[in-house]
C-alpha positions in Angstrom: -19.7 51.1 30.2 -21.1 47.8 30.6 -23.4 46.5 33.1 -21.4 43.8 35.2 -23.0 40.7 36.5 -21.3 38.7 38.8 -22.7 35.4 40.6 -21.9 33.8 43.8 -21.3 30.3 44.0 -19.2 27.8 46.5 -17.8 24.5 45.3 -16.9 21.5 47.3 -14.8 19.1 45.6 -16.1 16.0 47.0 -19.0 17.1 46.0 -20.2 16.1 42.5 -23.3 18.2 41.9 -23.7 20.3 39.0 -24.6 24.1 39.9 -26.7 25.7 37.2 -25.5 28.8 36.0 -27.3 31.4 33.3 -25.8 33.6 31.1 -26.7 35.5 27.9 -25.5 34.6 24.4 -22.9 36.7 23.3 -22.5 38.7 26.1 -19.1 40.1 26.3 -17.0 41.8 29.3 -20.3 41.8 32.0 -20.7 37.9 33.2 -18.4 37.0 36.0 -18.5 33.9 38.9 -17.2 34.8 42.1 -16.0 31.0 43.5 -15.2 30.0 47.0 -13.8 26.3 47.3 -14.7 24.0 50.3 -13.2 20.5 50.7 -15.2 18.2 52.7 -17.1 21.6 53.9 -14.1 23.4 55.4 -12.7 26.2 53.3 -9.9 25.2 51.0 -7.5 28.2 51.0 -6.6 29.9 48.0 -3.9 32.0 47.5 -2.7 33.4 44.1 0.9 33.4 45.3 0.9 29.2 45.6 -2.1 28.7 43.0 -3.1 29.2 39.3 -6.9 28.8 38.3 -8.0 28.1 34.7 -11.3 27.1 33.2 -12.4 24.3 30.8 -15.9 24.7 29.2 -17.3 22.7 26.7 -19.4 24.6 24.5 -23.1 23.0 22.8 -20.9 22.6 19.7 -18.5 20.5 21.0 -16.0 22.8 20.9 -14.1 23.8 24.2 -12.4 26.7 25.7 -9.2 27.0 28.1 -8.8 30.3 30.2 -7.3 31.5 32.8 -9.0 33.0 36.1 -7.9 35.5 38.4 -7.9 34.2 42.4 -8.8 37.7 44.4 -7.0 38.8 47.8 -10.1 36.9 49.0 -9.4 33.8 48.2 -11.9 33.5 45.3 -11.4 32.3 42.1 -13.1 34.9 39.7 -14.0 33.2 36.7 -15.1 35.2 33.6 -17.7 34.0 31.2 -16.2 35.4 28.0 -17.8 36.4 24.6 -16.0 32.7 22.9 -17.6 30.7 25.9 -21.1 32.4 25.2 -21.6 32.3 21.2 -23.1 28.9 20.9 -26.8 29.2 22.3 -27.3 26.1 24.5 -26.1 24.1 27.5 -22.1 24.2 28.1 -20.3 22.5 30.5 -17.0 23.9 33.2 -14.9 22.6 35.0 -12.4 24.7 37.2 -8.4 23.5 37.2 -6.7 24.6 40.4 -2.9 23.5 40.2 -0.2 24.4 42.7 2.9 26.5 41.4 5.1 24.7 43.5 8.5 24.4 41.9 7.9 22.5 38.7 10.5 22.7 36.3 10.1 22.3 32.6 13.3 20.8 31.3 
């Protein structure tokens, strides 16, 4: 069994500061973000019933990634930081896509 890791962080989307997050190279299954989104400092709720969640990281090759994230009961987006996302040593980059299901219709 692998030891799991899994940092707390909040996100406000008018806020455009970078949070600083470490992880290992090529660790695989263990690394996990636990996010809560705030909107102007209020809570933005979350629900996976009206809302997907999917990650974009740019890797330190240039490269990029495009997964999706689980939103808990909790309304936190849990993000995992997966063995592709962590096999280039060096400084990557995320950015977290929240769309609303609605009722879209791809004709």
């Amino acid at each position: 069994m692998a030891l799991q890791t899994t940092t707390n962080i909040n996100v406000d989307f008018c806020d455009k500061k970078y949070i600083l997050i470490n992880a290992k190279q090529n660790d695989k299954n263990s690394r996990f973000l636990s996010v809560t989104c705030y909107n102007h400092g209020e809570l933005y709720p979350i629900n996976s019933s009206e809302h997907s969640a999917y990650i974009r990281y740019k890797k330190a090759d240039e490269h990029s990634v495009f997964n999706f994230c689980e939103i808990d009961r909790h309304g936190k987006i849990i993000v995992e930081l997966t063995e592709q996302m962590l096999v280039i040593d060096g400084i990557g980059y995320a950015d977290l896509v929240i769309v609303n299901k609605g009722d879209a219709k791809v004709n």
